[in-house]
VOLUM-276548 format. One record per residue (C-alpha): x, y, z. Coordinates in pm, whole numbers, plus 50000, padded with zeros to 5 digits. Layout:
XYZ;...
END
This chain:
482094819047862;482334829448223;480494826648531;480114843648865;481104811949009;484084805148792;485274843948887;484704840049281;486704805949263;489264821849099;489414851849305;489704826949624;492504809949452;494344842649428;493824851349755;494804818549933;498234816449698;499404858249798;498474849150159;501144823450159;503444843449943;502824870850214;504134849250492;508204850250253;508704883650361;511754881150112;512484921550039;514344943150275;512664976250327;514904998650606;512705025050634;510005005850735;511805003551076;509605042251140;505985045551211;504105014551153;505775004850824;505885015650437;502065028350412;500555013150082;497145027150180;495125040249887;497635031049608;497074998549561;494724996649273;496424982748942;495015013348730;495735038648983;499475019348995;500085022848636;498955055448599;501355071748814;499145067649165;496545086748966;492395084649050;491215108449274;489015122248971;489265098348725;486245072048732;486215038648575;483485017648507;484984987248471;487954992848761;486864996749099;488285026249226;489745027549560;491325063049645;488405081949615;484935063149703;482885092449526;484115071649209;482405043349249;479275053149194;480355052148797;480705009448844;477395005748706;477814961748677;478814937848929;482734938648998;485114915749072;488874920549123;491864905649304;495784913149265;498794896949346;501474925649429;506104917949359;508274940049401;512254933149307;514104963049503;518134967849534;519824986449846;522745003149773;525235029349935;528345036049922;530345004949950;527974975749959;524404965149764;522304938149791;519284926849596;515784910349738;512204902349606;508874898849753;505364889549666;502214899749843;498484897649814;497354932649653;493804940249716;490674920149719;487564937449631;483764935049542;481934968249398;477754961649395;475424988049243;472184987049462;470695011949265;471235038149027;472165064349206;473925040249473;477135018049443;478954997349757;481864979849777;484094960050038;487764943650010;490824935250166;493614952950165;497184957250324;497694993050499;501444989650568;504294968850570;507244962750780;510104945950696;513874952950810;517194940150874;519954963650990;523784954451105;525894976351263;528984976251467;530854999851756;533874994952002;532584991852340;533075026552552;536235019252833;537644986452607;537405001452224;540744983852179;539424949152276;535414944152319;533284952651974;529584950652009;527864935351732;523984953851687;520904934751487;517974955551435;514894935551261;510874938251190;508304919651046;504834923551027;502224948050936;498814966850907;495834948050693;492854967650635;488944956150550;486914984750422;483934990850359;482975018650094;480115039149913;479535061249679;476295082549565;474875104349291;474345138449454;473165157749182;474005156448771;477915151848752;478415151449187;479205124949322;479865117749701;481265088049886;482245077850232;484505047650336;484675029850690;487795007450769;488964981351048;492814981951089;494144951951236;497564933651248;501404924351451;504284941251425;507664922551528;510554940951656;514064928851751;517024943151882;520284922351951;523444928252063;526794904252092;529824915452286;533144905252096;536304904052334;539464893652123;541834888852391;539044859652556;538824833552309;537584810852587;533854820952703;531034808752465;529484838252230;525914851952357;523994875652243;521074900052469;517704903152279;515464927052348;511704917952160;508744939452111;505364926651975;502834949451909;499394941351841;496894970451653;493174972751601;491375004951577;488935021551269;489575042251003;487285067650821;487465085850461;485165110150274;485845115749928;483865140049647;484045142549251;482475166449005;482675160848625;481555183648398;481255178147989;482955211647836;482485205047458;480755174347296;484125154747241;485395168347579;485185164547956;487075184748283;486935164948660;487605178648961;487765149449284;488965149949633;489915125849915;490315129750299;491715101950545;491015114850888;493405102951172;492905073351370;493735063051715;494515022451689;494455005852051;497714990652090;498814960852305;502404957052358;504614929852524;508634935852561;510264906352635;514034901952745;516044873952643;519534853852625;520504833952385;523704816552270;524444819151887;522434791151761;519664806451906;519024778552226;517694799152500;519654810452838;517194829252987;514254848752954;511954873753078;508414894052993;509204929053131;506684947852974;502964941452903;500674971052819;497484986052668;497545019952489;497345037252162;499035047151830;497865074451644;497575067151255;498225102151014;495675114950823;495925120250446;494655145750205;494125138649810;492805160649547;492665154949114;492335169848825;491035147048510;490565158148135;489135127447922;487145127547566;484195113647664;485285080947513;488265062547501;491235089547672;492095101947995;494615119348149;494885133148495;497085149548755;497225143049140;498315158349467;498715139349812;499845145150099;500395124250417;500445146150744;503005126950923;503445151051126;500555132751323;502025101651426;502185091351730;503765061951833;502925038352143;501805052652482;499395052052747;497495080152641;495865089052288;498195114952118;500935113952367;503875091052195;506955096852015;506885117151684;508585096451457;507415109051099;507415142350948;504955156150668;505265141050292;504125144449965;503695132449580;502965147049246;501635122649017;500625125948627;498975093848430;496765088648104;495265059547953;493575050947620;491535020147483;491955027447113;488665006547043;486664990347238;484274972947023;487034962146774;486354927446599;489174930946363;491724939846617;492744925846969;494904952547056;492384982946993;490624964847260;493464967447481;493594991947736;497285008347768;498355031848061;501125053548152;502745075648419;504835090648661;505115104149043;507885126349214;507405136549589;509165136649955;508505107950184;507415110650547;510145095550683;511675118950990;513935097151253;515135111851563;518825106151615;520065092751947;520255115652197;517725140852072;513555143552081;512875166251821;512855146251472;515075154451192;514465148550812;516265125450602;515065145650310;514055109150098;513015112849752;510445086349600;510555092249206;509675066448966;507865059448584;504795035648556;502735018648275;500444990348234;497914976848084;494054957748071;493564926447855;490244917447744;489944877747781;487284859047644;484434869347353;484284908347529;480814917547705;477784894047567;474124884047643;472814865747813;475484866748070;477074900348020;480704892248158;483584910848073;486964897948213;490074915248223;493324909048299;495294935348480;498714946248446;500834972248632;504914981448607;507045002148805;510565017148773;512085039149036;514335048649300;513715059249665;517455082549720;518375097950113;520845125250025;521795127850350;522415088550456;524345076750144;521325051050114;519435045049758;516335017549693;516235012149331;512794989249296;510644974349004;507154963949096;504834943548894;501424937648966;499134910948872;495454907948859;491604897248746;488884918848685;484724904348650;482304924748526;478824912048551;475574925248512;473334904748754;469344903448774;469404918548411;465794901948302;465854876548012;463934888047666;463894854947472;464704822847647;
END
């Protein structure tokens, strides 16, 4: 049988272990070099993940929800849920591929109806990621027949987000809900350079370094609203929406200019750079479509897109950086089903099975040297999804009322640049628990 106690220890243990698989920082991600990083925001829900990114307007009462806040309003019980995130990814082009893996903590969350028409909820989750390692190699201009430089370009680091959500019961079948987040977190960028002379086999290797840390803070706001409305007996139609508005994140940066011999022992050093500004954050529009039987099917359809167009990167005045992203997009169908829910006979009518899909253009626009107006790489994101919910335990009982799940979520896909020659092919598996409890439930017989 399980307790609220045994679920928050658990949770805690979850957290602590994806925090330190965090810190690896194994997979190589090369367009997360752009913006602040590969944005995960408001896809990082295991049923959203296995349904193709779906959820704008499809509710779950035993899932907490966290595209569209509207939604939560339908957790009726006390809701637990944490999620370990992997992802195995290979980078390929023309002539060379390589393979890396990473683990990360998913999303920690708490959903906690304070009344009927009324549900809250707060978490942890990341925003974006950055993690990079690129080579490349030129002849110097004046000796290309001698002196080759040797270029590093690395990042680490990213965006973490605590949020805190609600969602309300406007009227029969409206819903409403609002979301308030603090963005916080260090981003690591390094640029190095060697000079190789072949005809001076004499002077010691050294290498210039040029390192930026960035540190961000700001909030972030989101309004979200869902309508369902039953059409036939054995038949309902959903209509939900999302809205992340743009944010301005106070920045503090510090460049710092260094020599260094190969194995890394320092020559010299300087800070040349130390500064307080801003980086403007994109804002992101969501809307859903959701068609379920009023009892153990859905299936929905959703739209995003991420203005990228907004960006702004670091400067001393709000709005005023470098444009370094363009405007994106992604098409996403999923369904699920729960064949039975109250089987005794069967364990896998109880199980909860989802599948899916998503197509759509990233916002990923760099600016080539020598120019300021960004151009786009034109980088597809495509990929096929399923999952599934195990019940564990005796199902949902008196006295306590617990139901426990555990969560499953797969995806298959590619992320293709037609224009660089560059192809991610990725599988990512998430992990996770799910309580549901109903607390201060008064006791009939004791």
């Amino acid at each position: 049988m399980y307790k609220p106690l045994r679920a928050l220890l658990l949770i805690s243990g979850l957290a602590i272990g994806s925090q330190q698989l965090q810190a690896q920082q194994l997979s190589n991600s090369p367009y997360s070099r752009f913006g602040v990083g590969d944005m995960v925001n408001g896809t990082s829900s295991i049923r959203s993940a296995a349904m193709g990114g779906v959820g704008v307007a499809s509710g779950s009462a035993a899932l907490i929800n966290d595209i569209n806040p509207a939604l939560l309003f339908y957790n009726n019980s006390v809701t637990f849920e944490a999620a370990v995130a992997s992802e195995l990814k290979r980078l390929s082009d023309k002539n060379t591929s390589q393979v890396d893996g990473t683990a990360n903590l998913g999303y920690l969350a708490l959903a906690l109806p304070i009344s009927r028409r009324w549900t809250t909820s707060l978490g942890l989750r990341p925003y974006s990621r950055v993690n990079f390692t690129t080579i490349a190699s030129a002849p110097v201009t004046g000796a290309e027949s001698t002196v080759t430089a040797y270029s590093e370009y690395s990042g680490s680091g990213g965006l973490n987000e605590v949020f805190f959500a609600h969602g309300f019961r406007i009227a029969n079948g409206l819903t409403a809900g609002v979301s308030g987040s603090y963005l916080f977190g260090t981003i690591d960028r390094q640029e190095s350079t060697i000079l190789v002379d072949r005809e001076d086999s004499t002077s010691a290797l050294q290498k210039t370094l040029i390192h930026t840390t960035s540190r961000y803070a700001g909030l972030l706001f989101k309004g979200g609203v869902h309508y369902r409305k039953k059409v036939s007996d054995k038949a309902s139609l959903s209509f939900g929406g999302s809205y992340t508005a743009k944010s301005n994140l106070s920045t503090d940066r510090q460049v710092a200019q260094e020599r260094r011999y190969l194995d890394e022992s320092l020559i010299s050093g300087i800070v040349t750079d130390s500064l307080e500004g801003h980086t403007t954050v994109p804002q992101i529009l969501q809307v859903g479509l959701a068609y379920d039987n009023n009892k153990n099917w859905t299936v929905g359809a959703d739209f995003t897109q991420t203005k990228g167009s907004d960006f702004r990167g670091f400067s001393l005045e709000k709005g005023a950086g470098r444009q370094e992203l363009g405007d994106g997009y992604r098409i996403g169908i999923g369904s699920e089903i729960t064949p039975d829910a109250g089987s005794v006979s069967s364990y896998f009518k109880r199980v909860t099975y989802r599948f899916g899909g998503y197509y759509g253009n990233t916002q990923i626009n760099a600016i080539a040297s020598g120019q300021t107006v960004p151009s786009a790489h034109d980088l597809k994101d495509m990929a096929l999804t399923w999952g599934f919910s195990l019940p564990l335990g005796r199902g949902v009982r008196p006295p306590d009322y617990t139901q426990a799940l555990l969560n499953t979520s797969f995806t298959i896909g590619q992320l293709k640049a037609a224009d660089t020659g560059l192809k991610e092919q990725y599988l990512r598996v998430n992990v996770g628990v799910t309580f549901n409890n109903r607390w201060f439930i008064k006791r009939k017989f004791d």
